[in-house]
C-alpha positions as CSV (number, residue, x, y, z in Angstrom):
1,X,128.2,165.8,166.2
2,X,125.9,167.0,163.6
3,X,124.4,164.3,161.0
4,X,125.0,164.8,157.1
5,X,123.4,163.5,154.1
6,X,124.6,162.9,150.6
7,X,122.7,165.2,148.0
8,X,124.8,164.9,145.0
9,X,128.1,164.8,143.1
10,X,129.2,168.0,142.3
11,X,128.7,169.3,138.8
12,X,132.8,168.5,138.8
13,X,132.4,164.7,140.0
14,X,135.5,165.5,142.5
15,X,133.4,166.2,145.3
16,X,130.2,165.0,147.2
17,X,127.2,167.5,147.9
18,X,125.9,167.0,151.5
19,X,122.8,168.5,153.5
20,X,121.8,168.9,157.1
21,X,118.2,167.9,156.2
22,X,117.2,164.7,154.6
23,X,115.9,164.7,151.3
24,X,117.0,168.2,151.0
25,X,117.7,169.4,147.4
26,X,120.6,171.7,147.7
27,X,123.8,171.1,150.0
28,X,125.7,173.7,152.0
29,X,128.7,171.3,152.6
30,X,131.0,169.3,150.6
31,X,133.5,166.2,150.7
32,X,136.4,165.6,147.9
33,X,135.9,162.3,146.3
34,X,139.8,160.9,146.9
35,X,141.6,157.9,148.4
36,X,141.2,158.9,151.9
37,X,137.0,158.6,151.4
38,X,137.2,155.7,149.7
39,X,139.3,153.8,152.3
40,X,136.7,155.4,154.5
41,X,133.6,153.6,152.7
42,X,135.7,150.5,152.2
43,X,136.2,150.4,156.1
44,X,140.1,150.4,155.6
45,X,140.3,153.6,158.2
46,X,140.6,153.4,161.6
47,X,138.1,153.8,164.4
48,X,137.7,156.2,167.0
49,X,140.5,155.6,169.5
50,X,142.0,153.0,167.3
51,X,145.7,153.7,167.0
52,X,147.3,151.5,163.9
53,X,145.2,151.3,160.5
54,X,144.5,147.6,160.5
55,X,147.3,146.3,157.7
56,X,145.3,143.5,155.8
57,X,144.1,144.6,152.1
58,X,141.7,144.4,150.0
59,X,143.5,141.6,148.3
60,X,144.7,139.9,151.0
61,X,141.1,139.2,152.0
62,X,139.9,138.3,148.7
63,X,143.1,135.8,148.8
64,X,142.6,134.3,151.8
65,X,138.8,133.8,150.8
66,X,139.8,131.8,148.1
67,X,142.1,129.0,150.2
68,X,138.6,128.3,151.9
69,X,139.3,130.4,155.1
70,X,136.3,131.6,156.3
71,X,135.4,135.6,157.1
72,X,135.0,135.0,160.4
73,X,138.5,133.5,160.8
74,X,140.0,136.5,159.0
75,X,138.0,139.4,161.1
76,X,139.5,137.4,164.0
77,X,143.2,137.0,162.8
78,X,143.5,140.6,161.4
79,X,141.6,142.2,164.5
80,X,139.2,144.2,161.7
81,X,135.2,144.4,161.5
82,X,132.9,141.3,160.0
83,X,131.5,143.2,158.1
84,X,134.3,145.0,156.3
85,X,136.0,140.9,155.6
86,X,132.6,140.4,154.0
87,X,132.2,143.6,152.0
88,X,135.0,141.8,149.7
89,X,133.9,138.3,150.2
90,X,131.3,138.7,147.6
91,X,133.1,138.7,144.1
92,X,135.1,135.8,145.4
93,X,132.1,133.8,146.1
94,X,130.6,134.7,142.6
95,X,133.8,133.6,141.2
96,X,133.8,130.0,143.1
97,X,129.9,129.4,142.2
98,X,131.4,129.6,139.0
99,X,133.7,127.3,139.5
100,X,131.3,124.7,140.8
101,X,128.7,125.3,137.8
102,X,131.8,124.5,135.3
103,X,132.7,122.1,137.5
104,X,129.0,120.2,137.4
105,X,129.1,121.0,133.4
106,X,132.6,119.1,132.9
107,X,132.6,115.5,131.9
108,X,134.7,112.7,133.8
109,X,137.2,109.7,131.7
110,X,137.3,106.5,133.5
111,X,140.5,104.7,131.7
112,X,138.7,102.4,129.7
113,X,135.2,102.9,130.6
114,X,135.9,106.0,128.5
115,X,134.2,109.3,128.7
116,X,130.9,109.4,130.7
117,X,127.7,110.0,128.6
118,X,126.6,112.5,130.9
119,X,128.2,115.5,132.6
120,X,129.1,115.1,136.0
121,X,125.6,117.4,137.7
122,X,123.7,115.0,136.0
123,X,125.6,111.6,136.9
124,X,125.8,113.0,140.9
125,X,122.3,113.9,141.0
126,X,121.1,110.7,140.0
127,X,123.6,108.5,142.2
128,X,122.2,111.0,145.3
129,X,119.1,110.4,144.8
130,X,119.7,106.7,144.5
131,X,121.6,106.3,147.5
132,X,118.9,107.9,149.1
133,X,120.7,111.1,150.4
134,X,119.3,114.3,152.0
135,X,118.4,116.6,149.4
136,X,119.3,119.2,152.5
137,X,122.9,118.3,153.8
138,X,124.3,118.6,150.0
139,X,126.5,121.4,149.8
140,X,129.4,122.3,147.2
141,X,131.9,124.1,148.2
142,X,135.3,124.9,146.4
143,X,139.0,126.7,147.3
144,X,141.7,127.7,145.0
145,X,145.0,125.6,145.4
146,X,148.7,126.8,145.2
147,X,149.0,125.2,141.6
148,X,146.1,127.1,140.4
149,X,143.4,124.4,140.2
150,X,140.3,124.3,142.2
151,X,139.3,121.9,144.1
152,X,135.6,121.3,144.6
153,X,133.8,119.3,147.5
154,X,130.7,117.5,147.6
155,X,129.1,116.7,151.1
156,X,126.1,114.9,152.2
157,X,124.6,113.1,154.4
158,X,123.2,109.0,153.3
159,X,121.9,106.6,156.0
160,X,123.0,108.7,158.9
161,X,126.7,109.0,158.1
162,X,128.4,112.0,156.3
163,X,130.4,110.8,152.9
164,X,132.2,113.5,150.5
165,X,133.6,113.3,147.1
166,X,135.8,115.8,145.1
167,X,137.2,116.9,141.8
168,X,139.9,119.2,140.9
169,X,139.1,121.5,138.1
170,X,141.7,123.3,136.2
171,X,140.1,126.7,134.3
172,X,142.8,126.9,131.6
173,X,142.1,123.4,130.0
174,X,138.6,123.3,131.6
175,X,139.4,119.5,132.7
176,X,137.9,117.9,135.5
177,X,139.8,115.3,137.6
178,X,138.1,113.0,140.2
179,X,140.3,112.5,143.3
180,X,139.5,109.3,144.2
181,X,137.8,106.2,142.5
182,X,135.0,106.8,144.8
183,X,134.8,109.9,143.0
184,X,135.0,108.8,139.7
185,X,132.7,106.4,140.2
186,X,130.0,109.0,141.3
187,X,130.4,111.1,138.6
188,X,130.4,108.9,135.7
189,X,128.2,106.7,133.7
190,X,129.2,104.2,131.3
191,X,127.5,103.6,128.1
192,X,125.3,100.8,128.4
193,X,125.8,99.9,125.2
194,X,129.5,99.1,125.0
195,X,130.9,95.9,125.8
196,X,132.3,95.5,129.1
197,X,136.2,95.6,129.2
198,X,137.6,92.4,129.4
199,X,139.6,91.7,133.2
200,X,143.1,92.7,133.5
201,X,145.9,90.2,133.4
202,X,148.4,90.3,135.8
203,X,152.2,90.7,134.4
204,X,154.5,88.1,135.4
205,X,156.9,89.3,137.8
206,X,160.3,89.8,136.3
207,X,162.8,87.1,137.4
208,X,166.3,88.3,138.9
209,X,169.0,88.9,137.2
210,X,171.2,86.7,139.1
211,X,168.6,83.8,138.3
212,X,168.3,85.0,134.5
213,X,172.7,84.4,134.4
214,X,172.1,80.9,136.0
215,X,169.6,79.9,133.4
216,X,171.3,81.3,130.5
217,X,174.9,79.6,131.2
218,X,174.1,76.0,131.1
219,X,171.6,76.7,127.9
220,X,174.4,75.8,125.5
221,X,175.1,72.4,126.9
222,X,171.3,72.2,127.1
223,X,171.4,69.6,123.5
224,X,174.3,67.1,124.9
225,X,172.3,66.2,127.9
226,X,169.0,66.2,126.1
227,X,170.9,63.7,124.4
228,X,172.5,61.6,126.8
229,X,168.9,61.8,128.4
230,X,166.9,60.4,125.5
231,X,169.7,57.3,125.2
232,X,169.8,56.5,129.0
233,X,166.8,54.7,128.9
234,X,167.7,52.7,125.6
235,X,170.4,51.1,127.6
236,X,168.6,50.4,130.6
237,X,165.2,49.1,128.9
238,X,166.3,45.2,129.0
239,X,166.9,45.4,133.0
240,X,163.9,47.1,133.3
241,X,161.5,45.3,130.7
242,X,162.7,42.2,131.3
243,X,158.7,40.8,131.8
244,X,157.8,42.5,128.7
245,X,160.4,40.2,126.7
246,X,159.5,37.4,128.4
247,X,156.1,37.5,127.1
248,X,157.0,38.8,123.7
249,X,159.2,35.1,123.9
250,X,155.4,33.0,124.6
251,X,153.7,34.7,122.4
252,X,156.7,34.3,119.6
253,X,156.4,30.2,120.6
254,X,152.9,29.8,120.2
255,X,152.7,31.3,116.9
256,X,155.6,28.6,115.9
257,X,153.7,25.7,117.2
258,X,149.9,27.0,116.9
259,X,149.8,27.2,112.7
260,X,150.1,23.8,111.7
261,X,152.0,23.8,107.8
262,X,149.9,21.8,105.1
263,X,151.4,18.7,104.4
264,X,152.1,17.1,101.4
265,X,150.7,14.3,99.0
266,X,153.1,11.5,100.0
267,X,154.0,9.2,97.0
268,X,152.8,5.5,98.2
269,X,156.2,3.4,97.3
270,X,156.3,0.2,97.9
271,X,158.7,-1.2,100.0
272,X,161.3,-3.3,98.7
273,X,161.1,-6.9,99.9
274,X,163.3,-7.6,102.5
275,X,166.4,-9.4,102.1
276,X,165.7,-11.7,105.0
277,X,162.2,-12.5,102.5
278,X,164.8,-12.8,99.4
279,X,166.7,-15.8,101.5
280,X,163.8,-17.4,103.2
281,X,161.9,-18.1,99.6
282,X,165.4,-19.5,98.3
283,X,165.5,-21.9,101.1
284,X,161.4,-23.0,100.4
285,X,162.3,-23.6,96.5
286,X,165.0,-25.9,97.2
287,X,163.4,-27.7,99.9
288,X,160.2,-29.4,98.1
289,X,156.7,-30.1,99.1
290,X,155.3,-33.3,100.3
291,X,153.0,-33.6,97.5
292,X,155.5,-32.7,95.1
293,X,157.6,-35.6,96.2
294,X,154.5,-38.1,96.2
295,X,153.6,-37.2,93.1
296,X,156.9,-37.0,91.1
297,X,156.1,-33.4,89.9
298,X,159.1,-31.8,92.5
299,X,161.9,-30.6,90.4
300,X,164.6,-32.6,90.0
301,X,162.1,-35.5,90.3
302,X,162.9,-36.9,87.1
303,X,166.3,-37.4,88.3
């Protein structure tokens, strides 16, 4: 089988010009420039002694490329060359580095931590280098997912253990989306000078019904025994403060006797002269003295 080379397009640009001699300048032999030629140079036509025209497309590849299946894994399924899987792998792996470079330019919202200050490149560069990964186990990788997002992995390798993070990035609204807090957390950094947010509070947890009907029934009678409960001890104090009131009686007693009243001025009268006195000095004037009776002055001496 004789060798040809191309020369050049026909003046036309339907056909190729082809030579027997390299680098020759004129062509005795030509080839039509249609679909079967193309499928030719694209690898679509059989081989030799092949019998069925492999049936995975173009698209097909560039399709299964983009789930994250490997070229190797499609040459292998679809029984084709290598090399004709990764003729078409390579506008599919321009479009996913371009993914990954909008990807690294997007910014990440932690509730309300709020938007990071930097983009997300930035914040995982730093937190690598940090953590003190190797600069040459990083790799970013990224497959299209059946709701049209992207979702893009971060591998490495920090104190001898492989760790990953990912994002999924939607092109239409150009939002990134950490899957994990893990990931978050890598790819944000909070402004230092914001105030922390304050701690959660836990909500109470809601009671049951059935316990919210018990409560709310007996809330109407609620006042009468509030009432009766406020009195019961009224009744009940003397039995049960019966040492109180017997002090309260002491101290009542001493404060009777203790302050003595200021008396006053008594009016000296003198007493009357006893009857008995009356009587006894009648007696002594009738009975007369001795001298009286020597001496004749006695009454009734003249007599």
């Amino acid at each position: 089988m004789r060798e040809l080379h191309v020369v050049a397009v026909s003046e036309d640009g339907r056909h190729v010009v082809l030579a027997t001699r390299r680098g020759s300048s004129k062509g005795t032999f030509k080839v039509a420039l249609d679909a079967t030629l193309a499928a030719a140079v694209r690898g679509d036509l059989p081989r030799p002694g092949d019998e069925e025209v492999p049936e995975i497309s173009p698209k097909e590849i560039q399709a299964r490329l983009r789930t994250g299946e490997s070229a190797e894994k499609i040459a292998r399924a679809a029984k084709v060359p290598l090399a004709r899987v990764e003729r078409y792998a390579g506008p599919v792996q321009g479009e996913m580095a371009r993914v990954i470079a909008a990807t690294r330019d997007g910014y990440v919202t932690r509730g309300r931590l709020g938007r990071s200050t930097v983009d997300v490149g930035t914040a995982v560069d730093a937190a690598l280098a940090h953590g003190g990964a190797d600069e040459e186990s990083v790799d970013w990788s990224t497959h299209r997912q059946e709701d049209g997002t992207w979702l893009v992995t971060l591998r490495w390798v920090a104190r001898k253990r492989n760790r990953s993070a990912s994002w999924s990035y939607d092109p239409a609204q150009r939002l990134v989306t950490p899957s994990d807090p893990a990931s978050a957390a890598l790819s944000h950094q909070a402004d230092q000078a914001r105030p922390a947010p304050a701690p959660r509070r836990k909500a109470p947890a809601p009671k049951a019904p059935a316990k919210k009907a018990a409560a709310k029934a007996p809330a109407k009678k609620a006042p009468a025994k509030r009432a009766a409960a406020k009195k019961a001890p009224a009744k009940k104090a003397p039995v049960k403060r019966a040492p109180a009131k017997v002090v309260a009686k002491k101290v009542v007693a001493k404060k009777v006797v203790a302050p003595a009243r200021p008396q006053r001025a008594l009016r000296v009268v003198p007493d009357p002269e006893p009857k008995s006195a009356k009587k006894a000095a009648r007696s002594r004037a009738s009975v007369p003295a001795w001298a009286d009776v020597l001496l004749g002055t006695a009454p009734g001496g003249d007599r």
